[in-house]
N, CA and C atoms as a LAMMPS dump frame, in Angstrom:
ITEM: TIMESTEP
0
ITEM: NUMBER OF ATOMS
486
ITEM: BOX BOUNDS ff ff ff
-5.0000000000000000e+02 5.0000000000000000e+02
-5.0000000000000000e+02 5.0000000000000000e+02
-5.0000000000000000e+02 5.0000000000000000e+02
ITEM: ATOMS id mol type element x y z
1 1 1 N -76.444 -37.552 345.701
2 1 2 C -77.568 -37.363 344.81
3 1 3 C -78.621 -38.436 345.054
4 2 1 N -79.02 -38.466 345.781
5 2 2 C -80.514 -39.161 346.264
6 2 3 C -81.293 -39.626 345.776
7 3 1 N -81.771 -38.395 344.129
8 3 2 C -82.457 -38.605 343.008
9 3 3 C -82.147 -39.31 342.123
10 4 1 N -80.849 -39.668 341.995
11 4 2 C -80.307 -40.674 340.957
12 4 3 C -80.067 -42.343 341.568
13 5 1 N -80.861 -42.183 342.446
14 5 2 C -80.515 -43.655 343.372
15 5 3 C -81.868 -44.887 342.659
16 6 1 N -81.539 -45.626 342.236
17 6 2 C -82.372 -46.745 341.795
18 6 3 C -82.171 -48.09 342.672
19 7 1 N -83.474 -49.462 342.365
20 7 2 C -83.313 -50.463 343.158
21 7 3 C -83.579 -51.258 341.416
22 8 1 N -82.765 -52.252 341.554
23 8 2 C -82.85 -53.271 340.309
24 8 3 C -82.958 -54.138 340.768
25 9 1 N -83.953 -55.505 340.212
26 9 2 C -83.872 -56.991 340.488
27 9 3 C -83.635 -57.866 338.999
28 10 1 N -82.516 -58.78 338.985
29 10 2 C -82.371 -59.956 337.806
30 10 3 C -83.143 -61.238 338.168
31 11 1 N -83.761 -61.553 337.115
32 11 2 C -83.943 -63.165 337.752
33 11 3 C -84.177 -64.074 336.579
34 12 1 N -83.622 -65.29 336.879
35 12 2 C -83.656 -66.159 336.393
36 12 3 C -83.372 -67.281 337.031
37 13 1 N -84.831 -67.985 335.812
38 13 2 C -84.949 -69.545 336.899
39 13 3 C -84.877 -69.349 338.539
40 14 1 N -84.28 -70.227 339.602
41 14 2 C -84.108 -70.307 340.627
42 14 3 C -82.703 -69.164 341.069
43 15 1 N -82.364 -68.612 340.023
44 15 2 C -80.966 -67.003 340.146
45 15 3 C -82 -66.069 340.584
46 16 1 N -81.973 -65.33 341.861
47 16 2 C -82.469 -64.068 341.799
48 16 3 C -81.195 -62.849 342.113
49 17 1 N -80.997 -61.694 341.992
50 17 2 C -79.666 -61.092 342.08
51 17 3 C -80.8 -59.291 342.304
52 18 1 N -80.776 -59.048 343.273
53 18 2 C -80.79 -57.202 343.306
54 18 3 C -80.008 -56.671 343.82
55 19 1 N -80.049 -55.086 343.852
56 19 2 C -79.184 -54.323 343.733
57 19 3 C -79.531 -53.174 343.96
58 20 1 N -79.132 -51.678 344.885
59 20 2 C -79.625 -50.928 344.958
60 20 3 C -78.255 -49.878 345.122
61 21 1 N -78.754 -48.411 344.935
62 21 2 C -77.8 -47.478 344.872
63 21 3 C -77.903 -46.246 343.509
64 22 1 N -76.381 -45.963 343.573
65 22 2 C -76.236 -44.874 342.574
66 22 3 C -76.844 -45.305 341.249
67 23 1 N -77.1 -44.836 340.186
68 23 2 C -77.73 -45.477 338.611
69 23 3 C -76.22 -46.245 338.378
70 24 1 N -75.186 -45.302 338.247
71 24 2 C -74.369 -46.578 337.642
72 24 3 C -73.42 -47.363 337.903
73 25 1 N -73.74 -47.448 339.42
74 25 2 C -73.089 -48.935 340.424
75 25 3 C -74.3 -49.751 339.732
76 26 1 N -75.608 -49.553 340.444
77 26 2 C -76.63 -50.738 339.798
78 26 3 C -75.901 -51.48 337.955
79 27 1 N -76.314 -50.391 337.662
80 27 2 C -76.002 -51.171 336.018
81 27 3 C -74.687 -51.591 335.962
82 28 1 N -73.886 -51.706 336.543
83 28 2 C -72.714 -51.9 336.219
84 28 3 C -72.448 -53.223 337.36
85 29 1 N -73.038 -53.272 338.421
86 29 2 C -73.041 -54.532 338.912
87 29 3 C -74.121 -55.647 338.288
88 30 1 N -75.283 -54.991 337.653
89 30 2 C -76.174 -55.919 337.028
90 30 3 C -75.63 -56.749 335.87
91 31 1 N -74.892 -55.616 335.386
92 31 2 C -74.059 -56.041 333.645
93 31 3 C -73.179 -57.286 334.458
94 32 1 N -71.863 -57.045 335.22
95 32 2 C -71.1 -58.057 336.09
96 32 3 C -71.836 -59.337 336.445
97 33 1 N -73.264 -59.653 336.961
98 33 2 C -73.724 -60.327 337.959
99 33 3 C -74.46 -61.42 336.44
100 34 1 N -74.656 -60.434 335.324
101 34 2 C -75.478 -61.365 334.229
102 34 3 C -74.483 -61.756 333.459
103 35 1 N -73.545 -61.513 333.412
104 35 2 C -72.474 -61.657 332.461
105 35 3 C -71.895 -63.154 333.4
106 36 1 N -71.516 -62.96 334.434
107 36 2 C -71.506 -64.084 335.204
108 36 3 C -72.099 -65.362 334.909
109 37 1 N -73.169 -65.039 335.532
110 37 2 C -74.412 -66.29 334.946
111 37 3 C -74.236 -66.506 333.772
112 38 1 N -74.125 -66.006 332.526
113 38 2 C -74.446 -65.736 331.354
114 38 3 C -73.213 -66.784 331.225
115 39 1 N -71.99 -66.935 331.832
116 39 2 C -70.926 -67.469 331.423
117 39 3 C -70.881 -69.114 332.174
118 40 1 N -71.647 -69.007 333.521
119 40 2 C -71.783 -70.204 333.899
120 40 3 C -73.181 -70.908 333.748
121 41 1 N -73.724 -70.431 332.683
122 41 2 C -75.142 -70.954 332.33
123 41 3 C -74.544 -71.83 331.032
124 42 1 N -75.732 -72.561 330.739
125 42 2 C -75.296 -73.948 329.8
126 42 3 C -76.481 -72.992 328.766
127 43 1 N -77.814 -72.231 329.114
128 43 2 C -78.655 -71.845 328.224
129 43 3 C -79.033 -71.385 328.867
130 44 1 N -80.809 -71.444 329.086
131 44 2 C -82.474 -70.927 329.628
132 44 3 C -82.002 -69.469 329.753
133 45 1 N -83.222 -68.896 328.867
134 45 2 C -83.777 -67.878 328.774
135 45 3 C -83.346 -66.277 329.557
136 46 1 N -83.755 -65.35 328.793
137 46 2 C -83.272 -64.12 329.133
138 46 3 C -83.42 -63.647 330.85
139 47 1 N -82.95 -62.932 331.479
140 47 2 C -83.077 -62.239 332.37
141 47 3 C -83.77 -61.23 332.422
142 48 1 N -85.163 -61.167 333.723
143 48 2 C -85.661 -60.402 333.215
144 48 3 C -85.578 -59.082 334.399
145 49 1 N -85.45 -57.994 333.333
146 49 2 C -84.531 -56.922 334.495
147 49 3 C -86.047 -55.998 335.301
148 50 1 N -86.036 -55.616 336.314
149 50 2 C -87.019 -54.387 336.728
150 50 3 C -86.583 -53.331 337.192
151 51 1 N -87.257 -52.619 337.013
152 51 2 C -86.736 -51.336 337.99
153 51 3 C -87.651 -51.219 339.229
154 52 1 N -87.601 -51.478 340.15
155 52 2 C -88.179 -51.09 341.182
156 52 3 C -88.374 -49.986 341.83
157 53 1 N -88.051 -49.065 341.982
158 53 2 C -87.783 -47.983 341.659
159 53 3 C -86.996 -46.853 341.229
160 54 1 N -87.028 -45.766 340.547
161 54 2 C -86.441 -44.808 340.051
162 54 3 C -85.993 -43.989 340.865
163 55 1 N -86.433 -43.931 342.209
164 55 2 C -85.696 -43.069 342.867
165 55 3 C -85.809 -43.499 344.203
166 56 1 N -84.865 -43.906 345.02
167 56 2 C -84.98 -44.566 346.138
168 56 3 C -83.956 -43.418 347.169
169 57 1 N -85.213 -42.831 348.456
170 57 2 C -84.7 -41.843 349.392
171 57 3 C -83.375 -43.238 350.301
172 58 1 N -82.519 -41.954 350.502
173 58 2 C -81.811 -42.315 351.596
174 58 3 C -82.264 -42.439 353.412
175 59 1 N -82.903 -42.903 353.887
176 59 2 C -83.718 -42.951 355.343
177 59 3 C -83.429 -43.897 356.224
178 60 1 N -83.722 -43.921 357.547
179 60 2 C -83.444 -45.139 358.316
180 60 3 C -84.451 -46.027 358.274
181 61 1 N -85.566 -46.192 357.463
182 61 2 C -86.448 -46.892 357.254
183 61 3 C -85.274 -47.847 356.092
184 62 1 N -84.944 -47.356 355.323
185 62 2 C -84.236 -48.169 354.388
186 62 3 C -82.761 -48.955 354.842
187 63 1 N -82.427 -48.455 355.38
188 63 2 C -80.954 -49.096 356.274
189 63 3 C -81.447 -50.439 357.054
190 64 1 N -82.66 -49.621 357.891
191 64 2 C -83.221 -51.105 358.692
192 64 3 C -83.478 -52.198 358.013
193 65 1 N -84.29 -51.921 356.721
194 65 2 C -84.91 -53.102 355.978
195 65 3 C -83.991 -53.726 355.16
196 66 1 N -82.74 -53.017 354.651
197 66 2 C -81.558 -53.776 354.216
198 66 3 C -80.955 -54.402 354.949
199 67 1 N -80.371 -54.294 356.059
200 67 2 C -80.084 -55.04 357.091
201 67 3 C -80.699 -56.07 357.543
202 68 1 N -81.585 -55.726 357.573
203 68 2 C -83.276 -57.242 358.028
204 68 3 C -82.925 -57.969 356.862
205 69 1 N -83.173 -57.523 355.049
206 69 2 C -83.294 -58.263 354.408
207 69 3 C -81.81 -59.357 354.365
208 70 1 N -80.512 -58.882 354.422
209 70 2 C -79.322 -59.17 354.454
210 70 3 C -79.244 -60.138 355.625
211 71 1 N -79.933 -60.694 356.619
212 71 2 C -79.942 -61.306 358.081
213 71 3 C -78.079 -61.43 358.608
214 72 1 N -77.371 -60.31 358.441
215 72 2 C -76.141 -60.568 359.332
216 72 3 C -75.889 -61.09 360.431
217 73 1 N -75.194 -62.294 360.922
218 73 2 C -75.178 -63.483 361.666
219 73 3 C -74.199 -62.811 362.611
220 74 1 N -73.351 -61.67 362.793
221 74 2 C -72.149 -61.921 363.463
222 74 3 C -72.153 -59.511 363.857
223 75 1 N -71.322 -59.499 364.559
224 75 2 C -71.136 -57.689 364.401
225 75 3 C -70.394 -57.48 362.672
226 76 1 N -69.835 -58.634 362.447
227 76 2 C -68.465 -58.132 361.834
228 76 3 C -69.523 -58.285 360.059
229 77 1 N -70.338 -59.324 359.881
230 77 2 C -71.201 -59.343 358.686
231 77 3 C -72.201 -58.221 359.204
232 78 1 N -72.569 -57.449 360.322
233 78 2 C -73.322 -56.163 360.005
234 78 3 C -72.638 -54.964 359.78
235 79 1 N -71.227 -55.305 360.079
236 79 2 C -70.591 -53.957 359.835
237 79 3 C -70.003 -54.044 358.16
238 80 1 N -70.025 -54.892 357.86
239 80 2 C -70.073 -55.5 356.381
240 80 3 C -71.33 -54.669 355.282
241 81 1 N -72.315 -55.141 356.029
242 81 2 C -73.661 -54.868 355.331
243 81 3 C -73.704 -53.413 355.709
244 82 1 N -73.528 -52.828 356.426
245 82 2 C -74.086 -50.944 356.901
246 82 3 C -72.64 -50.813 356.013
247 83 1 N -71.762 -51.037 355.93
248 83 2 C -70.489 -50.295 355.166
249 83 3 C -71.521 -50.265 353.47
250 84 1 N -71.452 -51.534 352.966
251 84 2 C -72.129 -51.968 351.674
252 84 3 C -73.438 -50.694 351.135
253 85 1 N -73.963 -50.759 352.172
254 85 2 C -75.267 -49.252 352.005
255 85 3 C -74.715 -48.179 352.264
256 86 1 N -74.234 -47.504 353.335
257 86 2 C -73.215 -46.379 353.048
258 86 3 C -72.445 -46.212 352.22
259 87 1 N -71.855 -47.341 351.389
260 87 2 C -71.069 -46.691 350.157
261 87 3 C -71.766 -46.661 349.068
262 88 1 N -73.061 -47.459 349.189
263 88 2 C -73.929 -47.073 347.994
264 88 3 C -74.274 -45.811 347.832
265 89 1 N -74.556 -44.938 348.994
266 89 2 C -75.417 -44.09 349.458
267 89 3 C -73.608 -42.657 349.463
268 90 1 N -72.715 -43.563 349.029
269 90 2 C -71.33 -42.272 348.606
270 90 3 C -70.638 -42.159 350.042
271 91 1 N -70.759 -42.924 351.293
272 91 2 C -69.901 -43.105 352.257
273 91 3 C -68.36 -43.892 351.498
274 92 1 N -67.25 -42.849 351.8
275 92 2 C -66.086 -44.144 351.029
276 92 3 C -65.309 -44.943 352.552
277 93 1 N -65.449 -44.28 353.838
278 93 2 C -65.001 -44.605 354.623
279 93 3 C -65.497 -45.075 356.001
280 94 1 N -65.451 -46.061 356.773
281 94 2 C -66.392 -45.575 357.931
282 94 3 C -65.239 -45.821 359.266
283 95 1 N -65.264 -44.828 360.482
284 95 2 C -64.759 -44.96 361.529
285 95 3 C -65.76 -46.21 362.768
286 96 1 N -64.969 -46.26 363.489
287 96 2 C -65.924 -46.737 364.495
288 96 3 C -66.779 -46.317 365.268
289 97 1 N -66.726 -44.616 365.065
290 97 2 C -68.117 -43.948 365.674
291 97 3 C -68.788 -43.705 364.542
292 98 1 N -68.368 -43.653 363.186
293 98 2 C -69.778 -43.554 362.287
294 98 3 C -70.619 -44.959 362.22
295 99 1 N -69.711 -46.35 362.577
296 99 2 C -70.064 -47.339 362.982
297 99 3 C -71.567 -47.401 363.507
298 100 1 N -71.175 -46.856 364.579
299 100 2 C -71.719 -46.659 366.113
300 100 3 C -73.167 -46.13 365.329
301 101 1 N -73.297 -45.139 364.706
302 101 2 C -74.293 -44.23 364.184
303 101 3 C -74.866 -44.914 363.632
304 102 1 N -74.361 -45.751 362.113
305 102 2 C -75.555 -46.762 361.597
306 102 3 C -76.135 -47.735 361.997
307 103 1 N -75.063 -48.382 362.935
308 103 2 C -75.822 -49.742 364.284
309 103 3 C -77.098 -49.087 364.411
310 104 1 N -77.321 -47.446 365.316
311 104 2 C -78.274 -46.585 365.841
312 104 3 C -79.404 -47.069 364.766
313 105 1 N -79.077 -46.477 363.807
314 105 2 C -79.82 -45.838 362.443
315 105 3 C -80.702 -47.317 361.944
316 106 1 N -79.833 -48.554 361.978
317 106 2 C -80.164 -49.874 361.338
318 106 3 C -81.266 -50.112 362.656
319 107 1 N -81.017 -49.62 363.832
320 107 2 C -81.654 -50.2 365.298
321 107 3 C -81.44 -51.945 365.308
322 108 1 N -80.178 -51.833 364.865
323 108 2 C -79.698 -52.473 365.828
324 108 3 C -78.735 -52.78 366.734
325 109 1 N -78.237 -54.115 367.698
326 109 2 C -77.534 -54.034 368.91
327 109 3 C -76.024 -53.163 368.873
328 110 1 N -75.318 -52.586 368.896
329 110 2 C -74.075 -51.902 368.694
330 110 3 C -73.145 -52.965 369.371
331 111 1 N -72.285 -52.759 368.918
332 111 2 C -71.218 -54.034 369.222
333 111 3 C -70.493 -52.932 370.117
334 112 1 N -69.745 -53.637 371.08
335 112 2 C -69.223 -52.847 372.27
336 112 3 C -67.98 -52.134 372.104
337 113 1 N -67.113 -52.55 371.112
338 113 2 C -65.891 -51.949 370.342
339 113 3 C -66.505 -51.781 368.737
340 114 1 N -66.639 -51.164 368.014
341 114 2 C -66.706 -50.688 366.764
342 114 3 C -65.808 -50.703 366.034
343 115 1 N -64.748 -50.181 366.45
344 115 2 C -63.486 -49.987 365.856
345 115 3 C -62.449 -51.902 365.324
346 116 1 N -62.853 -52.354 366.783
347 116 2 C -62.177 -53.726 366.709
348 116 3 C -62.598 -54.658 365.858
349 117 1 N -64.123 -53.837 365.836
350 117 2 C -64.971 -55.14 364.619
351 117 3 C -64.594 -54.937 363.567
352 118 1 N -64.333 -53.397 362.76
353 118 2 C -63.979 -52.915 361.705
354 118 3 C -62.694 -53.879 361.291
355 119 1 N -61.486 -53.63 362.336
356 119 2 C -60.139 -53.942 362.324
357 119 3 C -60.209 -55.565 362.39
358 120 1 N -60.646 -56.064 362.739
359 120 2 C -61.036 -57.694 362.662
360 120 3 C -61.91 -58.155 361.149
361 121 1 N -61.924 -57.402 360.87
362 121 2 C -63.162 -57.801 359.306
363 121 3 C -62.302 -57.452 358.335
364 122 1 N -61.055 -56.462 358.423
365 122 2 C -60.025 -56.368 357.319
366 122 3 C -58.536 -57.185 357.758
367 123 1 N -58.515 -57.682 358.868
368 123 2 C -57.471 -58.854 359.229
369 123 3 C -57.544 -59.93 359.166
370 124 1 N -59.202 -60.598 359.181
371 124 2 C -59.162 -61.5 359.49
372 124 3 C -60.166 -61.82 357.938
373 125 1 N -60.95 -61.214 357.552
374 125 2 C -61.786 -61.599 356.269
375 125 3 C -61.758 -60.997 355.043
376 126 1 N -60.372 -59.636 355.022
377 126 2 C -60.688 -58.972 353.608
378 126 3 C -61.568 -58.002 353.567
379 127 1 N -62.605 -57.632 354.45
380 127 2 C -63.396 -57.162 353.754
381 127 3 C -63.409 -55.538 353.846
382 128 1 N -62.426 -55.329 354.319
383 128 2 C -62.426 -53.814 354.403
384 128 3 C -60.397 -53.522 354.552
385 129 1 N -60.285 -51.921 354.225
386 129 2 C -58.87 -51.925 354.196
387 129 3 C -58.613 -50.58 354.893
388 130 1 N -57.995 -50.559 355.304
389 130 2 C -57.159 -48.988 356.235
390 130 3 C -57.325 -47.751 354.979
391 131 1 N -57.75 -46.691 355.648
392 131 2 C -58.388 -45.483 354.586
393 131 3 C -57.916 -44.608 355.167
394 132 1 N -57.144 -44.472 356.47
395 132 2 C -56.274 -43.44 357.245
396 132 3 C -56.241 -43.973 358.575
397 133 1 N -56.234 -42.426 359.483
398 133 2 C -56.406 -43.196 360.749
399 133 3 C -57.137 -43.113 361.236
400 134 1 N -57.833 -44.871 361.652
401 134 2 C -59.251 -44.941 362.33
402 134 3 C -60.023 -45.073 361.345
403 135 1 N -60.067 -45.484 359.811
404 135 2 C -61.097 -45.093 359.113
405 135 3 C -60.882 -46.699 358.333
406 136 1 N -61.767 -47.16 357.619
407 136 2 C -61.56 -48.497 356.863
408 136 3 C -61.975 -48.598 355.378
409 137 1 N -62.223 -49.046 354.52
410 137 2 C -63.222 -48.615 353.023
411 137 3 C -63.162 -50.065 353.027
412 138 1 N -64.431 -50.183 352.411
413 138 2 C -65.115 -51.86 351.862
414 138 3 C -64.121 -51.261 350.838
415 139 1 N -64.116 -53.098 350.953
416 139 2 C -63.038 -54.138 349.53
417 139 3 C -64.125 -54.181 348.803
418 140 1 N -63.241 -54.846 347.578
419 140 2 C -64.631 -55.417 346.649
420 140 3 C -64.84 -56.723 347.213
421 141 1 N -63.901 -57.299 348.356
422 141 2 C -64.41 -58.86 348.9
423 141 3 C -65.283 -58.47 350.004
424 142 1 N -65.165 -57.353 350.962
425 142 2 C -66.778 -57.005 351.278
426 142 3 C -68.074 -57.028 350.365
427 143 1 N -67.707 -56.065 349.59
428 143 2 C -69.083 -55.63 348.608
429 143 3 C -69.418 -57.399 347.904
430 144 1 N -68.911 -58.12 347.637
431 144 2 C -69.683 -59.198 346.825
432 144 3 C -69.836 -60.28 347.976
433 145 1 N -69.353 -60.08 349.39
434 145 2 C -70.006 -60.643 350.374
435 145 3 C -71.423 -60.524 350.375
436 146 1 N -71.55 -58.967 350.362
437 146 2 C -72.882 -59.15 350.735
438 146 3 C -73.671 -58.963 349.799
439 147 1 N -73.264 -58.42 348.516
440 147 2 C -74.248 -58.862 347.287
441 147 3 C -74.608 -60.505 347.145
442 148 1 N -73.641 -61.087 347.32
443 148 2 C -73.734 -62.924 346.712
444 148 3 C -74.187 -63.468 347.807
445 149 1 N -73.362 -63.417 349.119
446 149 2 C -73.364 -64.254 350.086
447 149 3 C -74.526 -64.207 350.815
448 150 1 N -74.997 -62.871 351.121
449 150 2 C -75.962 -62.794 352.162
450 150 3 C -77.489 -62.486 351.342
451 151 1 N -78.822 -63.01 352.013
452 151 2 C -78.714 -63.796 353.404
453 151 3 C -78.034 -65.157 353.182
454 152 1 N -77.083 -65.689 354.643
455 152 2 C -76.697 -66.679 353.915
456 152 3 C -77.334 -68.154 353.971
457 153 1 N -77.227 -68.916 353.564
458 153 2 C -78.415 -70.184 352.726
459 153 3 C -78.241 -71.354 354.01
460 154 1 N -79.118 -71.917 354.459
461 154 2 C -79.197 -72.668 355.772
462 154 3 C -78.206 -73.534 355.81
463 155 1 N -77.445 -73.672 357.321
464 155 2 C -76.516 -74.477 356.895
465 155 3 C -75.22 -73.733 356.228
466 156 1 N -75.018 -72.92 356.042
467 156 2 C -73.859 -72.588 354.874
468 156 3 C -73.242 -71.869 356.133
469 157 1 N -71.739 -72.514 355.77
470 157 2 C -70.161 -71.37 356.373
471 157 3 C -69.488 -70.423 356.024
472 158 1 N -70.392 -69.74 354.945
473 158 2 C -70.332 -68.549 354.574
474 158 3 C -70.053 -67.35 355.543
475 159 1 N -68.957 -66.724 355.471
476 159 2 C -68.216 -65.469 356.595
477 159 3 C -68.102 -65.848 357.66
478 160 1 N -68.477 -67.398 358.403
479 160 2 C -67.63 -67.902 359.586
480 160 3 C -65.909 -68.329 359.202
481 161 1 N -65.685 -68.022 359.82
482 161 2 C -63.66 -68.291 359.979
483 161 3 C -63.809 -69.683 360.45
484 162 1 N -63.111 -70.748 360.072
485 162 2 C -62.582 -71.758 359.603
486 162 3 C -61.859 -72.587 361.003
């Protein structure tokens, strides 16, 4: 449903937090993300919510610019971030040739195994889990990768392995 797809931004003070997708992933990660703050805040002032828009098309204009905005450092944080928008967008699974397709779609570089990056990002970081065969589904430790983490902040070892 395409038509029910919204983009939300929170902000407060130096907190900014958006969010895009189905109506009630947004609100329901917005409610999570303020409730958060809300709990590690000492005070200052309300959050102020927008809608950016009410109806946001599914296109490769939009994949690209999420991806750009997200700056993924590695194959395995872009296959992170294209999983994160495909499941907004009601993908629950991705293979390594649907992989292959949003690399296309995002324009950008395709990683030379797809599959291995997938299988390396749920062995080695959580962020995705076996959905049959050949197929993977974002964790929720994907999905708040790249809601929280990314882009990530200069300097920071955020989704490098240790």
């Amino acid at each position: 449903m395409a038509d029910d797809r919204i983009r939300m931004k929170v902000r407060r003070g130096d907190w900014e937090f958006e969010v895009e997708g189905p109506r009630e992933y947004v609100e329901e990660r917005i409610a999570r993300a303020e409730a958060e703050l809300g709990a590690a805040s000492t005070g200052g002032g309300k959050a102020g919510r927008t809608d950016v828009a009410d109806s946001v098309p599914t296109s490769r204009a939009r994949l690209k610019d999420f991806v750009a905005e997200k700056k993924p450092r590695s194959h395995i944080e872009t296959a992170v971030t294209i999983a994160s928008w495909a499941k907004a967008g009601g993908t629950s699974a991705l293979s390594g040739s649907d992989l292959d397709r949003y690399y296309k779609e995002a324009q950008v570089k395709r990683a030379a195994d797809s599959l291995h990056i997938l299988q390396r990002a749920a062995s080695e970081r959580g962020w995705f889990e076996l959905a049959g065969e050949g197929k993977y589904r974002l964790t929720s430790i994907g999905e708040d990768f790249v809601t929280f983490d990314l882009p990530a902040k200069k300097g920071s070892r955020v989704g490098k392995p240790a």
